[in-house]
N, CA and C of each residue as an Amber inpcrd file, in Angstrom:
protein
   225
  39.1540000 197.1120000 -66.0180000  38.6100000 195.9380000 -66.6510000
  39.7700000 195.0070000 -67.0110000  39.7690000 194.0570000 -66.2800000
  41.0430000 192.8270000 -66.9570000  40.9360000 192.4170000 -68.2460000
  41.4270000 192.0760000 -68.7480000  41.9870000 191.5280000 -70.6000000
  43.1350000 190.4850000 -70.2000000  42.2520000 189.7850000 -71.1100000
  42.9870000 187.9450000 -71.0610000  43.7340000 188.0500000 -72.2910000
  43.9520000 188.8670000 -73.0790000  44.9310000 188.8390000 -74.1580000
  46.2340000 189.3210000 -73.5830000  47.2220000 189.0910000 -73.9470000
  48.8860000 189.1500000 -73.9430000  48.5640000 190.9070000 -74.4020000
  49.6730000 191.0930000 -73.2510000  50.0460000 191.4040000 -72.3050000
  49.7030000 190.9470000 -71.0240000  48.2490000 191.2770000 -71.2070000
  47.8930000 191.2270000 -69.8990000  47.5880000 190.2750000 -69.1550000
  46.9830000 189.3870000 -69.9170000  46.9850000 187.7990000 -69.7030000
  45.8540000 187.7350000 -68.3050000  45.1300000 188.3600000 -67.8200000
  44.3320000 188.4840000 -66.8270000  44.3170000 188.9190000 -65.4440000
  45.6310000 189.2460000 -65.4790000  46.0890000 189.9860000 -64.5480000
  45.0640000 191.2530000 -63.8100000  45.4660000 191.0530000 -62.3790000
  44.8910000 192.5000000 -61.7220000  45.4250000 193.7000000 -61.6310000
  46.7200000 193.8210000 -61.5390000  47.6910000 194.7980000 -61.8460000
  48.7040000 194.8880000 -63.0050000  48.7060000 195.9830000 -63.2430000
  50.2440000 196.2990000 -64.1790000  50.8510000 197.4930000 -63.9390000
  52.3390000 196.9360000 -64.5830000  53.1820000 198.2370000 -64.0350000
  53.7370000 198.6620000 -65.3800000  53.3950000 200.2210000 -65.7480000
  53.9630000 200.6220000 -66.8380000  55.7690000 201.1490000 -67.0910000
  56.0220000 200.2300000 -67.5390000  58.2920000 199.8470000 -67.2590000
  58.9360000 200.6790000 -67.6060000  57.7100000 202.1460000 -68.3530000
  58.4370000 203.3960000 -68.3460000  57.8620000 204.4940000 -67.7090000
  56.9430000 204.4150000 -67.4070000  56.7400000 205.6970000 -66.5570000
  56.8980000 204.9850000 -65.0580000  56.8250000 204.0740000 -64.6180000
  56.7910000 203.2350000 -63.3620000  55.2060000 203.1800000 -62.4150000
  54.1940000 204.0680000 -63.2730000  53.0150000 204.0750000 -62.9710000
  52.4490000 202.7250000 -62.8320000  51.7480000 202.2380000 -61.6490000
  50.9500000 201.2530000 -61.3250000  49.4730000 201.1080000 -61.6490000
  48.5290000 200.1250000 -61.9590000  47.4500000 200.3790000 -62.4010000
  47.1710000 198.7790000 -61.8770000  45.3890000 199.3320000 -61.3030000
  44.4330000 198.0630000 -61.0070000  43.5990000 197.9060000 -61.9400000
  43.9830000 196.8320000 -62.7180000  42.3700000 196.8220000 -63.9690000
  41.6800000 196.4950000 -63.3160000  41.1150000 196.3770000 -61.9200000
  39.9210000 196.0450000 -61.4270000  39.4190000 197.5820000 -61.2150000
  39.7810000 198.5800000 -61.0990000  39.2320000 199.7590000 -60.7200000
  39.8880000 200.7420000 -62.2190000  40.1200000 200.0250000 -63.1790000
  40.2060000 201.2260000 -63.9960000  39.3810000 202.1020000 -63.8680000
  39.8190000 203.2520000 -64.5550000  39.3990000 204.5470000 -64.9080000
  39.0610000 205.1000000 -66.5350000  38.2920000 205.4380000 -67.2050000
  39.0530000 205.7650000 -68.8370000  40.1180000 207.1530000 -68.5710000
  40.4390000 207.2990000 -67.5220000  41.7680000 208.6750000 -67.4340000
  43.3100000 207.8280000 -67.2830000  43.1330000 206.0180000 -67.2120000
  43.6930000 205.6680000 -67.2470000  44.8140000 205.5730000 -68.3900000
  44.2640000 205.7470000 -69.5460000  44.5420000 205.5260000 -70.5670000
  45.2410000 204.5310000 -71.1540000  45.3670000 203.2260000 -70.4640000
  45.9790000 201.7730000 -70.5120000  45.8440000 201.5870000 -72.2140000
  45.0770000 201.5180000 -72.9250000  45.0610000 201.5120000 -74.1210000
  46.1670000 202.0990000 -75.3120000  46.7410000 203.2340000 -74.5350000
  48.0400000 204.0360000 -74.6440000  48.8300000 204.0940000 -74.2570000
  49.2270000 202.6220000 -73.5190000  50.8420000 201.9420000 -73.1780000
  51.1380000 200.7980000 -73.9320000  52.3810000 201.2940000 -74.5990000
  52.9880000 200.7850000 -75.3740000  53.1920000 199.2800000 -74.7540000
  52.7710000 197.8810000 -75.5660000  52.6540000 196.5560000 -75.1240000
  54.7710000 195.9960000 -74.5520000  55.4760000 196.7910000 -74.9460000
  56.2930000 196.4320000 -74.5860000  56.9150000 196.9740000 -72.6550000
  56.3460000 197.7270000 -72.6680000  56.3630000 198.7710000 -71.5070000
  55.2070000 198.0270000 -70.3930000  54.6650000 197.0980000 -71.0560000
  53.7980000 196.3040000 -69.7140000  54.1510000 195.2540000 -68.9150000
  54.2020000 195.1280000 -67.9040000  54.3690000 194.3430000 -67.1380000
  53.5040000 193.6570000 -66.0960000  52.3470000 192.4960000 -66.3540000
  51.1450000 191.9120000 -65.6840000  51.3150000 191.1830000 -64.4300000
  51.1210000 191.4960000 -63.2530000  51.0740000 190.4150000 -62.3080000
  49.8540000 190.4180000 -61.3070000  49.6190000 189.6950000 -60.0410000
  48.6200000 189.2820000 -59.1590000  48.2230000 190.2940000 -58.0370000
  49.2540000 191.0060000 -58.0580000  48.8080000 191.7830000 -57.0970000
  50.0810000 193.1070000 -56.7960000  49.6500000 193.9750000 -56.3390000
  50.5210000 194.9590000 -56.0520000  51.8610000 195.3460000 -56.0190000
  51.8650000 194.2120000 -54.7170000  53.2550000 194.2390000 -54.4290000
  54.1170000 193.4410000 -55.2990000  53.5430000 192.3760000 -55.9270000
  55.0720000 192.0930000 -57.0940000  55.1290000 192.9330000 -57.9560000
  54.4760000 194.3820000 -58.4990000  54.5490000 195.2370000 -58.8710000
  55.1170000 195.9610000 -58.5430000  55.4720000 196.3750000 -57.4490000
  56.5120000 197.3520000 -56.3530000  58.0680000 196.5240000 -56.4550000
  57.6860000 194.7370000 -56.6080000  59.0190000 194.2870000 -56.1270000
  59.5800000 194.2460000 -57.5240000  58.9070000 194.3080000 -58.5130000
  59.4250000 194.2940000 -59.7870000  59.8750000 195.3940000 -60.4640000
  58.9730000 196.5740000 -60.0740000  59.9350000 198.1150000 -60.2580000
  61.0740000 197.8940000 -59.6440000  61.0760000 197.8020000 -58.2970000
  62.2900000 197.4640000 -57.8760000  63.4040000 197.0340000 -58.0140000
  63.2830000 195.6930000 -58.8570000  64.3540000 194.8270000 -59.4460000
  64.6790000 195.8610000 -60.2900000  64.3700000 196.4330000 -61.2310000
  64.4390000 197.3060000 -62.3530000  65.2610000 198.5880000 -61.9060000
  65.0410000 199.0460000 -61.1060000  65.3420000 200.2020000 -60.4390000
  64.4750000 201.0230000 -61.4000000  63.1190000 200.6910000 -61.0190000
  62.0160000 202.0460000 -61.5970000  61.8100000 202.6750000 -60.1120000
  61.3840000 204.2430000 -60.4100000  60.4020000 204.7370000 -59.5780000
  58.8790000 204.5820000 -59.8220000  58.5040000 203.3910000 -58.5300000
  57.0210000 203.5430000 -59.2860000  56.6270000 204.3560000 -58.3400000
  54.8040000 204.0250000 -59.0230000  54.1330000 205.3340000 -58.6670000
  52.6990000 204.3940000 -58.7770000  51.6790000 204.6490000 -57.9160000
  50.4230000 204.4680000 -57.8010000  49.8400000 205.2860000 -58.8670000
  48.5440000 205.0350000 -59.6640000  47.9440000 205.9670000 -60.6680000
  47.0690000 206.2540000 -59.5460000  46.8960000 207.9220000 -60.2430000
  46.4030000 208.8560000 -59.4170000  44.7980000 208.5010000 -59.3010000
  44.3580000 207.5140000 -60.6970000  42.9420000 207.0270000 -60.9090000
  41.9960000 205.8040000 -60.3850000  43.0020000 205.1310000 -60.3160000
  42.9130000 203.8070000 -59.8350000  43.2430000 203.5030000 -58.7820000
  44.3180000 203.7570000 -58.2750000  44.9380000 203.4640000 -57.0680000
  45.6650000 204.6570000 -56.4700000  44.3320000 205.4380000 -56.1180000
  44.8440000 206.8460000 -55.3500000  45.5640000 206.4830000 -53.8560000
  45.1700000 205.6130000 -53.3990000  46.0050000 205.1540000 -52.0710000
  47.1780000 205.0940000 -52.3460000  47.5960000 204.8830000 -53.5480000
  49.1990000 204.6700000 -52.9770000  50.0060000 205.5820000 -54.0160000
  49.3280000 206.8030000 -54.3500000  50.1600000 208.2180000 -55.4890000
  50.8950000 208.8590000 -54.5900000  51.6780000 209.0150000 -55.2740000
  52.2260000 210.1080000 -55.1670000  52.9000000 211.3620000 -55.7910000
  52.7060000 212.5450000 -55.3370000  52.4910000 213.6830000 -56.2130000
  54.1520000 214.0310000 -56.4900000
């Protein structure tokens, strides 16, 4: 479910900046537990891949959530 409040600002994806876990609020899950990432640890954008390119910049390992975006987990 997207949320127009800060953080998230309406975004379809976010990337959590410490675990490097990826998440689609269009397909949440409640196993997601988005509610239980810390607002500083979020990072909102349009789509996937500036999510991948933004771990990146960071040097995170991301990671697809296993709930939301089982296509792209990994174990």
């Amino acid at each position: 479910m997207r949320r127009n409040d800060a953080p998230f600002n309406g975004k379809q994806f976010i990337l959590n900046k410490n675990t490097g876990e990826i998440h689609d609020l269009d397909r949440e899950s409640p196993l997601c537990c988005i509610d239980k990432i810390d607002t500083d640890n979020i990072f909102a954008c349009d789509t996937y891949a500036e999510a991948v390119l933004f771990a990146s910049v960071l040097g995170i390992t991301r990671n697809g959530c296993a709930h939301c975006i089982p296509e792209h987990h990994r174990d």
